[in-house]
NUKOL-889030 format. One line per 2 residues: number of its first residue (from 1); for each residue x, y, z of N, C-alpha, C. Coordinates in pm, whole numbers. Layout:
N
NUM = X:Y:Z:X:Y:Z:X:Y:Z ~ ...
***
This chain:
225
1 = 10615:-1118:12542:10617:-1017:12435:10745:-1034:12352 ~ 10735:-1055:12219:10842:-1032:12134:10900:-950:12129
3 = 11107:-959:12149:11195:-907:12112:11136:-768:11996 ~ 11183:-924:11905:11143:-835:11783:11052:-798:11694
5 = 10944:-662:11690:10878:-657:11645:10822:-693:11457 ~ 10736:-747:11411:10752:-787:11264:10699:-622:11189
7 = 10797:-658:11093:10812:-510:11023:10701:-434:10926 ~ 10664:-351:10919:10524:-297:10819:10592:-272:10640
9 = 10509:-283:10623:10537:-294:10427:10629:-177:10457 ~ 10595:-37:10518:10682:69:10520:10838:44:10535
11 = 10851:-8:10635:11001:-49:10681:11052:-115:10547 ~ 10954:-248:10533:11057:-304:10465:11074:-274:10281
13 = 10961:-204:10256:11060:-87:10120:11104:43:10178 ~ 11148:25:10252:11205:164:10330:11315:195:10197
15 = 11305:331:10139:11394:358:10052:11456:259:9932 ~ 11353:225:9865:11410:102:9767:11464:139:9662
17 = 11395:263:9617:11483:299:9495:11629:419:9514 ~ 11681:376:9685:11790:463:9669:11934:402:9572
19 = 11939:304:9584:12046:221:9535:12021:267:9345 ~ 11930:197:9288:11949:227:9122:11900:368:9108
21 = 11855:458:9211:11890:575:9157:12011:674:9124 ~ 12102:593:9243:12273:648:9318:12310:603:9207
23 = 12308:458:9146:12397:403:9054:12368:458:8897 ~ 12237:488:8877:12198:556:8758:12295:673:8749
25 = 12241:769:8842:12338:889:8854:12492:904:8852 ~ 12539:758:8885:12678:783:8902:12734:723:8752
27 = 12623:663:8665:12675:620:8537:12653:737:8451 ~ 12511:778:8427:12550:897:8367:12640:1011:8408
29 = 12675:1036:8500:12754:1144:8549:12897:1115:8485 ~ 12941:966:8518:13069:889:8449:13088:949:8302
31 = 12967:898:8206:12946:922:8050:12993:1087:8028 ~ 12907:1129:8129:12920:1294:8070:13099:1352:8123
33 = 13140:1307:8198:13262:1354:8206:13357:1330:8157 ~ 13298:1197:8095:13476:1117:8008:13422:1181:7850
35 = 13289:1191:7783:13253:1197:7638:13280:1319:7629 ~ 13181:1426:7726:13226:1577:7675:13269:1662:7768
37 = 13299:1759:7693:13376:1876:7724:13353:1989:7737 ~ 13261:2012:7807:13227:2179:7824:13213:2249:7899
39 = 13213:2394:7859:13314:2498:7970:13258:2503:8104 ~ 13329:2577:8212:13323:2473:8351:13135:2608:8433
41 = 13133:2678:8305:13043:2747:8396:12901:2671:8338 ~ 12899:2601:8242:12773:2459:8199:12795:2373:8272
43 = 12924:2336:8296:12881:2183:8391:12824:2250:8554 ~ 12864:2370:8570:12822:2385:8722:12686:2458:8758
45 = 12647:2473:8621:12460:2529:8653:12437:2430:8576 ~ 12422:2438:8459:12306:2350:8353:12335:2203:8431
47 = 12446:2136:8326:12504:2021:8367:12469:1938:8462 ~ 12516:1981:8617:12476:1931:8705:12366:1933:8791
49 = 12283:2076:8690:12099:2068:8745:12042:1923:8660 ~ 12100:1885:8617:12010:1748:8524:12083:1666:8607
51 = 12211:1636:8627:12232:1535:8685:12279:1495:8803 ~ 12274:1613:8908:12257:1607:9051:12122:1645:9065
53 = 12053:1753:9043:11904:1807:9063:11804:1711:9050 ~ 11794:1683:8914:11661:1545:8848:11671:1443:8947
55 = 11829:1338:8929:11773:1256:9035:11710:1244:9170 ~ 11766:1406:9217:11685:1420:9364:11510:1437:9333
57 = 11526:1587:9244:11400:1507:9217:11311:1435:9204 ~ 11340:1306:9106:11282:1189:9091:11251:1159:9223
59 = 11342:1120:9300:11336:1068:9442:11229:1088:9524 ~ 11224:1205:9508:11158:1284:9640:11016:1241:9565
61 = 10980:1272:9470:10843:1273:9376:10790:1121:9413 ~ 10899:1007:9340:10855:912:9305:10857:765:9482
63 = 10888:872:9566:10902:791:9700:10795:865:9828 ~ 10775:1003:9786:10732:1069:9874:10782:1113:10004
65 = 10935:1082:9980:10992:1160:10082:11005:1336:10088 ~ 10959:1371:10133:10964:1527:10136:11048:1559:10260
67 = 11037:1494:10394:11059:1487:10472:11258:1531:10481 ~ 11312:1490:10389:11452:1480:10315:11460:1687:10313
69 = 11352:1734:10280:11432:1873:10231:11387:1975:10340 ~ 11354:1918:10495:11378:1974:10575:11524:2114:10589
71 = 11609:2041:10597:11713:2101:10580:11745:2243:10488 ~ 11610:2228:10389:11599:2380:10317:11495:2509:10371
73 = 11442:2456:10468:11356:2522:10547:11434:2684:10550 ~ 11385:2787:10470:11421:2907:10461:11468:2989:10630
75 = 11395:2910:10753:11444:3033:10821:11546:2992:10890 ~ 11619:2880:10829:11771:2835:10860:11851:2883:10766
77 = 11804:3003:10690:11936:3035:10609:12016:3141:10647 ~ 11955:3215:10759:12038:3312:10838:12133:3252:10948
79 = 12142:3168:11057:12256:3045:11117:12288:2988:10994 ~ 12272:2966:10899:12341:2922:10782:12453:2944:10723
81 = 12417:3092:10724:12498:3186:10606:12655:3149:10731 ~ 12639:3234:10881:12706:3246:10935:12776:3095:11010
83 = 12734:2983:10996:12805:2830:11025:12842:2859:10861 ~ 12853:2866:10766:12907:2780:10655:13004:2884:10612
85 = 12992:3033:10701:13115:3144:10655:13238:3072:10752 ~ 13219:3064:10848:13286:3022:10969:13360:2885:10940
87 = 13286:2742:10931:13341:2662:10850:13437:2641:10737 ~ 13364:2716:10616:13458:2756:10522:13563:2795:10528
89 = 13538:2947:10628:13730:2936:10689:13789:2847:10701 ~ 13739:2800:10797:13869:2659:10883:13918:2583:10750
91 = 13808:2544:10664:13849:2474:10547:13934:2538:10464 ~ 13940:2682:10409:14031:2755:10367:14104:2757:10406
93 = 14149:2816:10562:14281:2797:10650:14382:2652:10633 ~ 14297:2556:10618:14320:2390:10597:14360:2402:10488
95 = 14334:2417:10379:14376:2372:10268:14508:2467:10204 ~ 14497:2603:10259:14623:2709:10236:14730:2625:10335
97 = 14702:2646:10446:14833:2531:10507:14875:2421:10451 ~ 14789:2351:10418:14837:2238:10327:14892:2222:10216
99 = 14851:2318:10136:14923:2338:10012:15088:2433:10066 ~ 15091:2547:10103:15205:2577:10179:15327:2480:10223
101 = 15275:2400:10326:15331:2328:10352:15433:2219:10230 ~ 15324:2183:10115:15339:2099:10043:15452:2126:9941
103 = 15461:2253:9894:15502:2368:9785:15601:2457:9796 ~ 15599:2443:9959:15744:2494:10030:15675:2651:9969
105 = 15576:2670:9974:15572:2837:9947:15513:2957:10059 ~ 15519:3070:10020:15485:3148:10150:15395:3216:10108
107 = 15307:3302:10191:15156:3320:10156:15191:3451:10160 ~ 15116:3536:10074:15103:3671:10075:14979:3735:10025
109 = 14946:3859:10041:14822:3946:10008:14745:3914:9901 ~ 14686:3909:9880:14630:3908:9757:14508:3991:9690
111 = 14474:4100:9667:14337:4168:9659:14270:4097:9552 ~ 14207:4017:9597:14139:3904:9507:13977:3983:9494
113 = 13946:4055:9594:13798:4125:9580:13801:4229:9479 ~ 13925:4263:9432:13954:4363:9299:13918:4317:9163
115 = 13952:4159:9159:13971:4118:9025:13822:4126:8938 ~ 13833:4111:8868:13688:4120:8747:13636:4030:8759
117 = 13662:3916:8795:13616:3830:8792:13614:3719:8907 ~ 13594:3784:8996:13633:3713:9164:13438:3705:9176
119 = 13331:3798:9111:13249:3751:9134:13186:3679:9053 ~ 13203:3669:8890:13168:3577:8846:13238:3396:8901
121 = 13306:3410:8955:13388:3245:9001:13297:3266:9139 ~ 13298:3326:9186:13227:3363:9356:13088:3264:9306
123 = 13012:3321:9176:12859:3273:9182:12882:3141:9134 ~ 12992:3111:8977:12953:2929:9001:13019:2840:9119
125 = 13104:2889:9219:13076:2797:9330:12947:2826:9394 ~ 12925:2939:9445:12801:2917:9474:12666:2781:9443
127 = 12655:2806:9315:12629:2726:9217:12654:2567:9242 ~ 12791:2543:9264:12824:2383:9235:12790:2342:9414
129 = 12794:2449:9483:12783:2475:9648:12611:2379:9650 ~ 12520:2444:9601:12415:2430:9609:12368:2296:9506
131 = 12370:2252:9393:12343:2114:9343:12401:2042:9407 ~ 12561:2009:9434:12630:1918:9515:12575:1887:9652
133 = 12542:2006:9709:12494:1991:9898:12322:1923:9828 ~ 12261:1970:9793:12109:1933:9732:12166:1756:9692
135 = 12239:1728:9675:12268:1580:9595:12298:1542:9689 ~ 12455:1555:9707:12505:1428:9827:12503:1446:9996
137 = 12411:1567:10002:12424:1557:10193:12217:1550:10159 ~ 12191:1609:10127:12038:1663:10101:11997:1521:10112
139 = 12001:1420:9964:11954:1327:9912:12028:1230:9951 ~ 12138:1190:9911:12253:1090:9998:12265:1088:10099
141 = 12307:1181:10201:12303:1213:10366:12150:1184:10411 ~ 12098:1239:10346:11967:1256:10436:11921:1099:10421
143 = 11915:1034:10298:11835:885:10293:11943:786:10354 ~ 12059:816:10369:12139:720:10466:12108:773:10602
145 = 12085:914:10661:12082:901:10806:11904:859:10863 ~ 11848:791:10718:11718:734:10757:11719:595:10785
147 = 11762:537:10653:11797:420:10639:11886:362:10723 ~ 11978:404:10737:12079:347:10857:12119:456:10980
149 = 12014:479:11050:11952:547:11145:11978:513:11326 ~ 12003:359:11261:12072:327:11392:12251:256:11376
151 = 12282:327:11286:12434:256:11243:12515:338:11318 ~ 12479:477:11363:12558:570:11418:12630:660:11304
153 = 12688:790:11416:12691:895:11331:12835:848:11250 ~ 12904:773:11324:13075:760:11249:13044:679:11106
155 = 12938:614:11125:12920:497:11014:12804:613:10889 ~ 12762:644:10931:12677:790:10814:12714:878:10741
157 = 12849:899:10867:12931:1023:10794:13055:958:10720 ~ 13059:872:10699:13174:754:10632:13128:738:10501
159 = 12997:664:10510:12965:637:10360:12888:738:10267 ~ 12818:848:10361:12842:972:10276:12978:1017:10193
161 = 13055:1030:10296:13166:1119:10231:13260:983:10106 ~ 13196:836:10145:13238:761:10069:13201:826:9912
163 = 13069:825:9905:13018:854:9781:13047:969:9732 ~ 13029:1076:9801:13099:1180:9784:13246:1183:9669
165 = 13332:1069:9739:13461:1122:9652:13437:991:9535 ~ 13352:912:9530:13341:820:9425:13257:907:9293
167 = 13174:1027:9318:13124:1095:9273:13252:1176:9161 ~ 13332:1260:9233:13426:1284:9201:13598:1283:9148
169 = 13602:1126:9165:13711:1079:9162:13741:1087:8954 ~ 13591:1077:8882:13664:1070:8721:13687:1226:8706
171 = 13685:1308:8771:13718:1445:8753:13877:1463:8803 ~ 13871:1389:8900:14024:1411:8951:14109:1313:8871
173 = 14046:1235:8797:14118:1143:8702:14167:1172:8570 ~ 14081:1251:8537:14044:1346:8419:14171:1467:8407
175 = 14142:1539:8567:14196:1685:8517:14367:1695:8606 ~ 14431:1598:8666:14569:1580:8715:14621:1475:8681
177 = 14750:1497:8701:14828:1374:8691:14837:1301:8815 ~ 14892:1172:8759:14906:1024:8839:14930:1143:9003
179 = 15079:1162:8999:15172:1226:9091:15063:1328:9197 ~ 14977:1423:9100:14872:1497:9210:14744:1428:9245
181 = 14739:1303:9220:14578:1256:9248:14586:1286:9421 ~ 14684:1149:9427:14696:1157:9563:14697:1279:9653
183 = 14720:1409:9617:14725:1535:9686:14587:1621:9707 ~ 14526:1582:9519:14375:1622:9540:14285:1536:9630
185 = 14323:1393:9618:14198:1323:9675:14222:1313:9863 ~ 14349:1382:9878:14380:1360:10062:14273:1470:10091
187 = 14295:1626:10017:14204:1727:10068:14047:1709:10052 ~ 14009:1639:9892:13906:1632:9878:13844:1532:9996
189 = 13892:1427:10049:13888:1347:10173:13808:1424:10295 ~ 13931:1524:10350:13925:1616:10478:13778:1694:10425
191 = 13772:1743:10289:13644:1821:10299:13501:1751:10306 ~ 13503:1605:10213:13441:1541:10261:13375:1464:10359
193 = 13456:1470:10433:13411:1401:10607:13384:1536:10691 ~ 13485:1647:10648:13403:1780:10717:13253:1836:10708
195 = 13212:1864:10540:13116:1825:10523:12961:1724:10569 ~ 13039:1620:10577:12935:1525:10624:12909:1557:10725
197 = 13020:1570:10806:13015:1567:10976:12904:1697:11019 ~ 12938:1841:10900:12857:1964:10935:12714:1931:10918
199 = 12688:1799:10816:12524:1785:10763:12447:1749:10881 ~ 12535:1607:10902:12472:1534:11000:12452:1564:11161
201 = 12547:1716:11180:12527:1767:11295:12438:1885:11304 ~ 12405:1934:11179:12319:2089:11199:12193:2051:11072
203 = 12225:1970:10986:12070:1958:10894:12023:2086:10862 ~ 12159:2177:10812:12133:2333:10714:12165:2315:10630
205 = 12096:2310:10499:12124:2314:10369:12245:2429:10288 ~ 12193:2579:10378:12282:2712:10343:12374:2703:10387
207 = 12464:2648:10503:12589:2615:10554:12663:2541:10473 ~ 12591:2451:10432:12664:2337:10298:12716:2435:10212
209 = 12610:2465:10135:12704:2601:10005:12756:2703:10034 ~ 12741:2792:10136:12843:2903:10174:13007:2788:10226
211 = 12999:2688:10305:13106:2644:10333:13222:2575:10202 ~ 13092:2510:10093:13136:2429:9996:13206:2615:9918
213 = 13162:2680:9867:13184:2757:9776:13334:2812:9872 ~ 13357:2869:9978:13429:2932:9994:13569:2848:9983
215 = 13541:2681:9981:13644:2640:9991:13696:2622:9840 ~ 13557:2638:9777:13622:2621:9641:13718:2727:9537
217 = 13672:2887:9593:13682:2979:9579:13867:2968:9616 ~ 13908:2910:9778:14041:2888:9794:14123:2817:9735
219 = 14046:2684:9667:14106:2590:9541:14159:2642:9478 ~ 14067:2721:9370:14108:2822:9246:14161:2916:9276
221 = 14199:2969:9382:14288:3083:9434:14450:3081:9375 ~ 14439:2974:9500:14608:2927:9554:14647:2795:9489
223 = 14549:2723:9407:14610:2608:9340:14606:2641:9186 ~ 14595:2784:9136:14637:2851:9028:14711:2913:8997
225 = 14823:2999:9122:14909:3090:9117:15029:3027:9092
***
């Protein structure tokens, strides 16, 4: 009996159009961030429903993977809510220490649930919580932990969170200087492999955006004051 079994048409277009769909997406995404300019509550609904949303779309339509949006299965959004509140902390806690540390500054009160506008910023992370997790753990995570299924989890959660910050890197190019890249892209790093690591261990879609938003929510907090 043969080792190795010979492979079915399935296997071997196993996911063919993940590659020029990733690269499509990551050129237009490029265009739209260097050409225009608009205000940050369009790029985080409209904006990035065309160009994180569509390509998943496409995907799922034009491959017939459905199998991919497991992870949105509604009656995981209650362990959801509560892994991605919980998470988010640690990530908040992480990133206030870090900046602290960095800034030589000391932390104090803040009634941030007062401000006027703690829930309009509350809903577009929400917002960037949910296209981003739908894009790169949903669609990216999910067709790499198919495709390379037997590479292991260290090697899945690597080139996720690879793409992840290649996704984001003309934004951090864009909106700091030389001197802070390196500071944004160490944290954006830690959240990225945290991230991955939460996808590829629980496959909850609602943990992704409650965790993604709260950390973003701490970004704009403490890296504004």
């Amino acid at each position: 009996m043969p080792l190795n079994k010979p492979k079915t048409n399935e296997q071997l277009y196993n996911h063919i159009l993940f590659w020029p769909v990733v690269s499509l997406a990551f050129a237009f995404w490029c265009g739209y961030r260097f050409l225009f300019h608009f205000p940050v509550w369009f790029d985080e609904t409209l904006g990035k429903a065309v160009f994180f949303g569509l390509p998943v779309w496409f995907y799922i339509v034009s491959s017939g993977r459905k199998n991919l949006l497991k992870p949105l299965d509604f009656i995981k959004f209650e362990p959801g809510l509560f892994l991605g509140l919980a998470v988010g902390g640690v990530y908040g806690f992480t990133t206030i220490l870090i900046t602290t540390l960095q800034q030589g500054a000391s932390v104090t009160s803040v009634p941030i649930f007062a401000s006027s506008v703690f829930w309009y910023e509350f809903g577009l992370s929400i917002m960037t919580g949910f296209w981003e997790s739908l894009f790169f753990f949903i669609f990216l995570g999910g067709v790499i932990g198919q495709k390379w299924s037997r590479a292991g989890l260290t090697k899945q959660v690597i080139i996720t969170a690879g793409l992840f910050l290649l996704f984001h890197a003309p934004n951090i190019f864009l909106r700091f200087s030389f001197s802070a890249m390196f500071a944004q892209m160490f944290l954006l790093t830690l959240f990225a492999l945290g991230q991955s690591l939460l996808f590829f261990r629980w496959k909850n879609f609602y943990a992704l955006i409650f965790s993604q938003a709260i950390w973003g929510m701490v970004l704009l907090i403490h890296l504004s004051m």
